[in-house]
Backbone as a printed PyTorch tensor [residue, N CA C, xyz], in Angstrom:
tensor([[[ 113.7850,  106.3460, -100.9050],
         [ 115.0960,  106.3220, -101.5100],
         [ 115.0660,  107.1310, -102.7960]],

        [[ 115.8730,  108.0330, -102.8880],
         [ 116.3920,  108.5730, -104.4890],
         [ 117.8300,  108.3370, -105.0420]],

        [[ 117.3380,  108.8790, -106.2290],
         [ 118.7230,  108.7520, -107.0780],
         [ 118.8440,  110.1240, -107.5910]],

        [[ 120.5820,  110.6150, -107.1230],
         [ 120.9230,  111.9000, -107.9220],
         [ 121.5810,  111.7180, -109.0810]],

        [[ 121.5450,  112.2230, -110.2010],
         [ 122.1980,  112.3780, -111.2120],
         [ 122.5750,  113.4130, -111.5590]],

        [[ 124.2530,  113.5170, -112.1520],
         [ 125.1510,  114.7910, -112.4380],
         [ 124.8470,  114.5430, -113.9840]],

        [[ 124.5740,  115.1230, -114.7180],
         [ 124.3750,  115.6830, -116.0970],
         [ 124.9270,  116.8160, -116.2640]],

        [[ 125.4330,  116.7320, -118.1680],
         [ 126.0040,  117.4740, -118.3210],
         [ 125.2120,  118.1310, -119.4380]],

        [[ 125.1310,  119.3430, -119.5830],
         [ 124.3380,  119.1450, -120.9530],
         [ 125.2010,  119.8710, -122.3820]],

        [[ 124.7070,  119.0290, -123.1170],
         [ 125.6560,  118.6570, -124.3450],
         [ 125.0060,  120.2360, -125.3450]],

        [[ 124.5600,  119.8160, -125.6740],
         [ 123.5970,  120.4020, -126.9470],
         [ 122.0230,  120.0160, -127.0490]],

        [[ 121.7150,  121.4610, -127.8250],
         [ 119.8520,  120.9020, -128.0850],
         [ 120.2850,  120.5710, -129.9860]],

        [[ 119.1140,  119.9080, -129.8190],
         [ 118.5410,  119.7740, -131.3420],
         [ 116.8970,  119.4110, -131.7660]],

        [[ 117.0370,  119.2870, -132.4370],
         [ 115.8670,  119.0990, -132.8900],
         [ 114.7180,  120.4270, -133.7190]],

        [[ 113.9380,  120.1800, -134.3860],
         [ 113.0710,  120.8270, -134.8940],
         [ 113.0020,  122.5010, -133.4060]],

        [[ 113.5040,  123.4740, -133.8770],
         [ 113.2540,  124.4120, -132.8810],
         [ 114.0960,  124.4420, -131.5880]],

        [[ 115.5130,  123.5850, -131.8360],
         [ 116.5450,  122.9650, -131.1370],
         [ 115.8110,  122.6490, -129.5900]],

        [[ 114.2870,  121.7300, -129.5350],
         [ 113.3710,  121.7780, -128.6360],
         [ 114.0200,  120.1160, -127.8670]],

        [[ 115.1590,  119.8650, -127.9760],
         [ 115.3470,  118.6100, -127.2710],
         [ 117.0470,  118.6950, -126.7800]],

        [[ 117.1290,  118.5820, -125.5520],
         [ 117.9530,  118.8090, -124.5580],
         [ 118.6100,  117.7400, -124.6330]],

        [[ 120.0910,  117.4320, -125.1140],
         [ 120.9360,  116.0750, -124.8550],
         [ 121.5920,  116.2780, -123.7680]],

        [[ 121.8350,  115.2380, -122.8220],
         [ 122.2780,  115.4670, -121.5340],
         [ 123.3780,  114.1160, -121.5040]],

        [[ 124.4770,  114.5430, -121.3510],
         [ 125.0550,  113.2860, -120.7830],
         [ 125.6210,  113.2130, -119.3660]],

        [[ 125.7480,  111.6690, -119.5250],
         [ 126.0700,  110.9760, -118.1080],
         [ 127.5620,  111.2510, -117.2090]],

        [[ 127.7760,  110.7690, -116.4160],
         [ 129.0540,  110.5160, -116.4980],
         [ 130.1280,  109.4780, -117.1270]],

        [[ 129.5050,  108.3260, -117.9310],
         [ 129.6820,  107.4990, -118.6560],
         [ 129.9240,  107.9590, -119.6940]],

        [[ 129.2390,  108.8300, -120.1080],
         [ 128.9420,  108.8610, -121.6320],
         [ 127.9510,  109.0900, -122.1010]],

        [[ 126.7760,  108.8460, -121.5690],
         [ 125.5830,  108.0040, -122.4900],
         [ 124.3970,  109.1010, -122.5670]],

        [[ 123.9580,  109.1240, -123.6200],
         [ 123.2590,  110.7420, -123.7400],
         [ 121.7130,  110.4790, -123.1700]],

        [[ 121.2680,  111.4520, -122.6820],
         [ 119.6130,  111.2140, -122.0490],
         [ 118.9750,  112.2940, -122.6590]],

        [[ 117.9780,  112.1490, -124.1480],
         [ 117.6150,  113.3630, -124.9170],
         [ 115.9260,  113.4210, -123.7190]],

        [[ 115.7140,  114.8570, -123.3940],
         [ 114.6180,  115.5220, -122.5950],
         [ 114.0820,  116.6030, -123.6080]],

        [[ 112.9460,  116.7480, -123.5250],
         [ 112.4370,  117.9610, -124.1570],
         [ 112.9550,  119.2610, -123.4850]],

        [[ 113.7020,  120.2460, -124.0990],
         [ 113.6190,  121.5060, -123.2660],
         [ 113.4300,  122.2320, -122.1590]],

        [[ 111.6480,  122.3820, -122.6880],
         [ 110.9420,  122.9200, -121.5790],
         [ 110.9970,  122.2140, -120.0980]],

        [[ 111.6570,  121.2030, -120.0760],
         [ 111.8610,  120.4510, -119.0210],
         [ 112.8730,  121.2370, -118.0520]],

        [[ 114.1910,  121.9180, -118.5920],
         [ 115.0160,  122.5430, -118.1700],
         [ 115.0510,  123.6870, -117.3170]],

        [[ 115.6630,  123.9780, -116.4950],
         [ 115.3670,  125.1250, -115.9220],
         [ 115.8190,  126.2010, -117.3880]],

        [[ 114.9610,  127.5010, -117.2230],
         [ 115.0590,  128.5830, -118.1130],
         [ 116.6340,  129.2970, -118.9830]],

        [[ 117.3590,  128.9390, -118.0410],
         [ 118.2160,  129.6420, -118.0350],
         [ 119.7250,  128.7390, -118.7080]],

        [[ 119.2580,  127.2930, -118.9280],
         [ 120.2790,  126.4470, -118.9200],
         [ 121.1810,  126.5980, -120.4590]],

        [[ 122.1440,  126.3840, -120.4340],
         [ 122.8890,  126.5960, -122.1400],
         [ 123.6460,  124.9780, -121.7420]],

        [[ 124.4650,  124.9280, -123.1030],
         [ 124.9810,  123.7040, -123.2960],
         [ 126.7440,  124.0320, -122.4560]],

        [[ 127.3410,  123.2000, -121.2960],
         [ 128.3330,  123.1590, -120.6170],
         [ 127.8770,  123.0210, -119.4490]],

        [[ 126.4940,  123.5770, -119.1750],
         [ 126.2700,  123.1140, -117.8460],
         [ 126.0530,  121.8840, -117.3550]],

        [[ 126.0630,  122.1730, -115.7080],
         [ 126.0520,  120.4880, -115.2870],
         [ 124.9590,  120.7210, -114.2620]],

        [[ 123.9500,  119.5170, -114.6190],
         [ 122.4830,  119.8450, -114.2290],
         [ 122.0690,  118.7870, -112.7760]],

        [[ 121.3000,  118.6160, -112.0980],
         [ 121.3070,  117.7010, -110.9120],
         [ 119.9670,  117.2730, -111.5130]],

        [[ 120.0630,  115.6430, -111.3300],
         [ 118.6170,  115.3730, -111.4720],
         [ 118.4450,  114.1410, -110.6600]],

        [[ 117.2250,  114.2480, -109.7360],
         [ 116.8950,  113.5170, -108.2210],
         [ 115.7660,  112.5960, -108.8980]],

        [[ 115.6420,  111.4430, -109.0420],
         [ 114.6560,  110.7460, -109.6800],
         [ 114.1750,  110.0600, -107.8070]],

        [[ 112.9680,  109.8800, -107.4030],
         [ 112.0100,  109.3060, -106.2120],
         [ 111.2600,  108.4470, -106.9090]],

        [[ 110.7780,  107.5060, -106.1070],
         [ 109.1700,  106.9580, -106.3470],
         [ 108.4230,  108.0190, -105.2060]],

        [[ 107.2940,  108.0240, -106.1180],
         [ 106.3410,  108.3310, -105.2140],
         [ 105.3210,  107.1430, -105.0790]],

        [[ 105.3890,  106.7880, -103.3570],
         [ 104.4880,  105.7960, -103.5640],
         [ 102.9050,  106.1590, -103.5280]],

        [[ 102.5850,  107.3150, -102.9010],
         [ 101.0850,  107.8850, -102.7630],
         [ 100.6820,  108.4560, -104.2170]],

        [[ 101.5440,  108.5630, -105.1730],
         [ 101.1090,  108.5240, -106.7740],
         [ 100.9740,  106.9890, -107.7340]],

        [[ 101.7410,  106.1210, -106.9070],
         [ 101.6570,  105.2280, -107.5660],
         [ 100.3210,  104.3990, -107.1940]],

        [[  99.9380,  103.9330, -105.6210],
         [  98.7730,  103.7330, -104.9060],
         [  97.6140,  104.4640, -105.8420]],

        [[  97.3870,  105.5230, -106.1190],
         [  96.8280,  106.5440, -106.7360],
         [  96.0600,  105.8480, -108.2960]],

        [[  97.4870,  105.9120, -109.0160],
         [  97.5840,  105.3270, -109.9950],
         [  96.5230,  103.7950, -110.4470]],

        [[  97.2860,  102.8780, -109.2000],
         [  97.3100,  101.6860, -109.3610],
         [  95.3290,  101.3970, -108.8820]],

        [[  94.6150,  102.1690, -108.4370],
         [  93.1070,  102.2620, -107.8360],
         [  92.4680,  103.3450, -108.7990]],

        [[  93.0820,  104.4720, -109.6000],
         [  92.4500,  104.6440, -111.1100],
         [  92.3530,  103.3310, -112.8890]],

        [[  93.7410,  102.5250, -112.3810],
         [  93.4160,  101.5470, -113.4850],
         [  92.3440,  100.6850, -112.6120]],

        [[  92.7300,  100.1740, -111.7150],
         [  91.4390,   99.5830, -111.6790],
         [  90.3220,   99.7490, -111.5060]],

        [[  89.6040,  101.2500, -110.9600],
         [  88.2870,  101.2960, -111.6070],
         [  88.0590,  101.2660, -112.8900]],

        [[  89.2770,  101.9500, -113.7920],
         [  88.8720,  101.8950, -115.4350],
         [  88.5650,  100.3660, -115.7620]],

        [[  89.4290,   99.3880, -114.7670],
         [  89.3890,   98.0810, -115.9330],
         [  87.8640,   97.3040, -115.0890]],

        [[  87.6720,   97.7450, -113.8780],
         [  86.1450,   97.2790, -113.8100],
         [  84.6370,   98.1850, -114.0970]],

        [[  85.4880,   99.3630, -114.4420],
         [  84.1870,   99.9160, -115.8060],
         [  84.1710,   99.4940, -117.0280]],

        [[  85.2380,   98.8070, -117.4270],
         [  85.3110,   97.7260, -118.7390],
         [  84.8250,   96.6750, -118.9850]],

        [[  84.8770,   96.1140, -117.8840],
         [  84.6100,   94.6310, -117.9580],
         [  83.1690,   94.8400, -117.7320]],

        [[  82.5250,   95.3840, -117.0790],
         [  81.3750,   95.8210, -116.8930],
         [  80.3800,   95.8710, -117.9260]],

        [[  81.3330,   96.5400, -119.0490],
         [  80.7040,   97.0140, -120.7290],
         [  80.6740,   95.7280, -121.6580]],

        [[  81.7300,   94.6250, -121.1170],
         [  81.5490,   93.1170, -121.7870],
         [  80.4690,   92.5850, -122.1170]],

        [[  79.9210,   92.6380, -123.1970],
         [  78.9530,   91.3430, -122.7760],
         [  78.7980,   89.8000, -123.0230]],

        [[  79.9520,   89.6920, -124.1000],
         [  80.5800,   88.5820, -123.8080],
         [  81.2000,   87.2310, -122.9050]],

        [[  81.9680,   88.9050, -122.3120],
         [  83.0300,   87.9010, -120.6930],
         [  83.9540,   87.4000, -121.5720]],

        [[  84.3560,   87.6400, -122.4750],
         [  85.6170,   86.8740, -123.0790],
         [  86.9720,   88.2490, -122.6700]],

        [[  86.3570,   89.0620, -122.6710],
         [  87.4420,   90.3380, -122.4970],
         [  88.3380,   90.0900, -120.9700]],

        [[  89.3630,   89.8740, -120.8980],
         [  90.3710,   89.4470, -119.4860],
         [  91.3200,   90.8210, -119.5530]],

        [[  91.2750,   90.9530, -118.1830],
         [  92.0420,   92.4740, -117.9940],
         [  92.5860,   91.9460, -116.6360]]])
């Protein structure tokens, strides 16, 4: 399942105008860094943005914390450390 979103984009600001305000169709502003943008984007445009899970990144994810947290516990020598 995804979600599309119509954005509009407002204005940049920031130090090097390096942050992209985007609003909703509500209203409600979503500040992005720039470089996030396609190259070419100025402020009036209206941008598409498809948010997914990925579940084979999250699986991924979820079997890198846990080797980190049983190379941790490992380093305990206590055993008081709970992860």
């Amino acid at each position: 399942m995804s979600v599309r979103l119509s954005l509009s984009l407002d204005r940049f600001e920031g130090k090097g105008k390096s942050i992209a305000v985007l609003l909703t169709d509500s209203g409600e502003a979503l500040n992005i860094p720039r470089s996030l943008l396609v190259p070419d984007a100025v402020p009036g445009d209206v941008l598409a943005l498809t948010l997914e899970r990925d579940a084979a990144a999250t699986r991924q994810l979820a079997e890198q914390t846990r080797r980190l947290q049983d190379k941790l516990s490992r380093r305990d020598p206590g055993g008081d450390l709970r992860l």
